[in-house]
N, C-alpha and C positions, 0 to 999 in steps of 0.2 A: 531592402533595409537590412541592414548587419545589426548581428548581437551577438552578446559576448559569454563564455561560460567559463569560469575559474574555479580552480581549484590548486592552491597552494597552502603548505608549510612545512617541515624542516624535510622531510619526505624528497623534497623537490631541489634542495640546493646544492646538488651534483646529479643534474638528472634527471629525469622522469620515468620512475617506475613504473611501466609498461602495465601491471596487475593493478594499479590502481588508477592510474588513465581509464584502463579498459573498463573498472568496476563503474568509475564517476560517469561514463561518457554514458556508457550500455542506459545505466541506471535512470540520467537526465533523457535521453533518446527515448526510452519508457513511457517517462514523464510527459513528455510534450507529444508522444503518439497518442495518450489516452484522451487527449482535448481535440485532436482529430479522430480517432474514433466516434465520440460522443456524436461529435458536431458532423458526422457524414454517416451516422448512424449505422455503424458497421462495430461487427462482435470482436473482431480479430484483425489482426494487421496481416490482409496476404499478398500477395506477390503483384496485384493489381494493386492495389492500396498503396504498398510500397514505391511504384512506378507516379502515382499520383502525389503523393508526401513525401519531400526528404527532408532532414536537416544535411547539409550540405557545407563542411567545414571547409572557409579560404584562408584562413591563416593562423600559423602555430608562434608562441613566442613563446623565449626560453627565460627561465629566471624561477616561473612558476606553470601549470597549466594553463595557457589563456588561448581559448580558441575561439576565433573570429566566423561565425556561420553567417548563413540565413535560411530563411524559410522557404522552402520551394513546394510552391501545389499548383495543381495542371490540370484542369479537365473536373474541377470537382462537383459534384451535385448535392444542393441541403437537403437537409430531410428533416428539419424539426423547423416546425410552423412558427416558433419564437424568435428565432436568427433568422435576421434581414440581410446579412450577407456575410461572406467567409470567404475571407484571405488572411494572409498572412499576419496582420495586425490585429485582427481577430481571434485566429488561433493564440498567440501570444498571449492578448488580453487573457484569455478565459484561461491559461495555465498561471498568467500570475495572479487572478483573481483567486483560483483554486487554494495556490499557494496561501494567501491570508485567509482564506476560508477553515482548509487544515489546522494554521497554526491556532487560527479561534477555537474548533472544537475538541482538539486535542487537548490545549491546553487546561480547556474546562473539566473534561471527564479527569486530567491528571488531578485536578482540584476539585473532585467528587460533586462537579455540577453535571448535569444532565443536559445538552441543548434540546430543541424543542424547536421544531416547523413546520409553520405556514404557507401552504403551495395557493400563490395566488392566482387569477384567472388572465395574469397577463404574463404569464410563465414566471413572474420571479419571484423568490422564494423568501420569507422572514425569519431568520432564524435567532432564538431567542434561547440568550446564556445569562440567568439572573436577571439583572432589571436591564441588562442591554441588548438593543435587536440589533443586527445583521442584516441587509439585503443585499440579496445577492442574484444574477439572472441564474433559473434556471438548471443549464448544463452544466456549470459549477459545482453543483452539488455534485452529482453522478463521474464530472471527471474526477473531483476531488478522492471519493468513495473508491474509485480505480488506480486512482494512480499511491494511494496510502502506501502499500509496500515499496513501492520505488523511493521513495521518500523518504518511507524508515533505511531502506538499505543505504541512503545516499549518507543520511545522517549519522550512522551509522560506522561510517568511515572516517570520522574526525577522532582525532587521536592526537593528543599534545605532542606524541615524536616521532607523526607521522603530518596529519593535514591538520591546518586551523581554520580553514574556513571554506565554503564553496558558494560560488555565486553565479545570476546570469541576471544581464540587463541587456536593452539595446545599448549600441555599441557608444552613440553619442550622449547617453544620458549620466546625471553622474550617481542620481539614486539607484542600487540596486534591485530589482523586482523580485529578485530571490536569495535571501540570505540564509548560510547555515554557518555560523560562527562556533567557534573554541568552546560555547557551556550548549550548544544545542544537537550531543549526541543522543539525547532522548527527546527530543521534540515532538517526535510522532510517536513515540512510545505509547500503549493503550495497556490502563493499569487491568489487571485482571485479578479473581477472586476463588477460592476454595471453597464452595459451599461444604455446610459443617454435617451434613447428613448422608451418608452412602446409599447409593440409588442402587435397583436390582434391571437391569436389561438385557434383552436378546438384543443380540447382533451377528453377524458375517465377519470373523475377521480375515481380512485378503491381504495384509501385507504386514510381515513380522521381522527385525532385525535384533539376533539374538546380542547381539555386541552393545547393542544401545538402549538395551531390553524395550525396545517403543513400536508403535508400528501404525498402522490402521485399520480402521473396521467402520460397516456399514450397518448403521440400522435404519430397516427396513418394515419392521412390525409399527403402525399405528398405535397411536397412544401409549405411550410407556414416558419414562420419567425425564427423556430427551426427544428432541422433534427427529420426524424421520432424517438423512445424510451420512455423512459422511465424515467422519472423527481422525483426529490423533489420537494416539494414547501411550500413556506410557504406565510400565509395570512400577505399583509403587510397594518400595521397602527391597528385600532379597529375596524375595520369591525364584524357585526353579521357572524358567524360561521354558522346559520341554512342554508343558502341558498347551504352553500355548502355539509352539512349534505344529502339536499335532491338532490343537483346534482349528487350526485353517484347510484340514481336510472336512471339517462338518460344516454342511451348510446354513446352521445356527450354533449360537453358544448361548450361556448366561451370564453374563459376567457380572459383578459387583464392582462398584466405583464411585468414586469421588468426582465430583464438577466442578469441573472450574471455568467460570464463565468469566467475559470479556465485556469491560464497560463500551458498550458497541457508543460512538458518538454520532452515527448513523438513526440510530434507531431503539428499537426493545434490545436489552442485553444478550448475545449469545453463549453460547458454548465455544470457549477456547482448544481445552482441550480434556481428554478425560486420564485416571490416574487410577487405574486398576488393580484392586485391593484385592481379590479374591476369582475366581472361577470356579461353576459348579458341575459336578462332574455329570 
């Protein structure tokens, strides 16, 4: 069975910018790898994996992006007790499913609702935004949850005088299963927050770019005013960059900071990213 993947606007009407074929194609290829992930219970796409799953493009048409694949899988084995079977039709489903899945709880937390779910004992899942539920099977959630960044980056790329819209449906149908139109360059956008009170923490910082003044750092200490992981950060205000140059030769710091956590539509809120006010010597 064929299906189709578009992407066009003014971008495309002499041509096909190669860097943004490459962004849209990489980006949807992501997309539809992480509902074969889910569904064959596998952490990573490797070289085996690859051999068993393609998307497999037959035909390019010019005017706009429109490329004609299918789904090719070969030898696969399930591994979640809930999926009665898995082919092609299959895979598809559970990435368009994901697809309405995302747009629901993205669009909630942008409108400072919270979703809320229900894991039933027949694997599939109630998810509840305000007075309306959702059901949804299962691996829906978890691919949705994975493929969030492919999503935002796909979305990402609409630009009034460049693309106005990206799509993919099977090839004979004439509704789309995936639409990202001309107002849905924040669709998957997830609002985040500045908490108003400066936190004190030990961490590791291992990776510093003085140009960007941002970098990373781990904490590792138990109980402190973030969970243990692994952070962004950036220096906030015009603070000198050297001191933290040379804090990534010690194997702790203290640093002071600002949170800013992420309305997670997942789950409990996390930490986005942190915004370093101070260091103690």
């Amino acid at each position: 069975m064929l299906h189709e993947f578009k992407i066009a606007g003014p971008a495309l009407d002499d041509g096909v910018p190669i860097h943004l074929a490459v962004a849209a194609l990489d980006n949807f290829q992501s997309i539809v790898d992480k509902s074969y992930l889910v569904l064959a219970g596998s952490q990573r796409m490797s070289g085996i994996d690859r051999e068993i799953f393609q998307l497999r493009a037959k035909q390019f048409t010019n005017g706009s992006l429109l490329t004609y694949f299918e789904i090719a899988l070969h030898g696969i084995q399930l591994s979640l007790p809930f999926v009665s079977s898995f082919g092609p039709q299959n895979l598809w489903d559970y990435t368009r499913d994901s697809f309405f899945f995302l747009q629901s709880v993205c669009s909630a937390v942008q409108a400072g609702e919270k979703p809320t779910y229900h894991f039933e004992n027949d694997g599939n899942v109630a998810v509840h935004i305000g007075d309306s539920t959702h059901h949804y099977h299962g691996p829906v959630i978890q691919i949705g949850e994975l493929a969030l960044p492919s999503y935002q980056n796909l979305a990402h790329l609409i630009d009034p005088k460049k693309l106005s819209h990206i799509s993919a449906k099977p090839k004979d149908q004439d509704k789309q299963d995936i639409y990202i139109g001309p107002d849905d360059r924040g669709k998957f956008d997830i609002p985040t927050r500045i908490e108003k009170d400066t936190q004190a923490i030990h961490c590791e910082i291992y990776d510093f770019n003085k140009y960007k003044n941002a970098g990373k750092l781990s904490v590792k200490r138990p109980q402190q005013a973030i969970p243990q992981g692994d952070y962004p950060f950036e220096i906030f205000g015009s603070q000198d960059h050297v001191e933290y140059i040379y804090s990534m030769l010690q194997p702790q710091v203290q640093l002071h900071c600002l949170v800013e956590m992420e309305s997670n539509p997942f789950g409990e809120d996390k930490v986005h990213k942190l915004h370093i006010t101070g260091i103690s010597p």
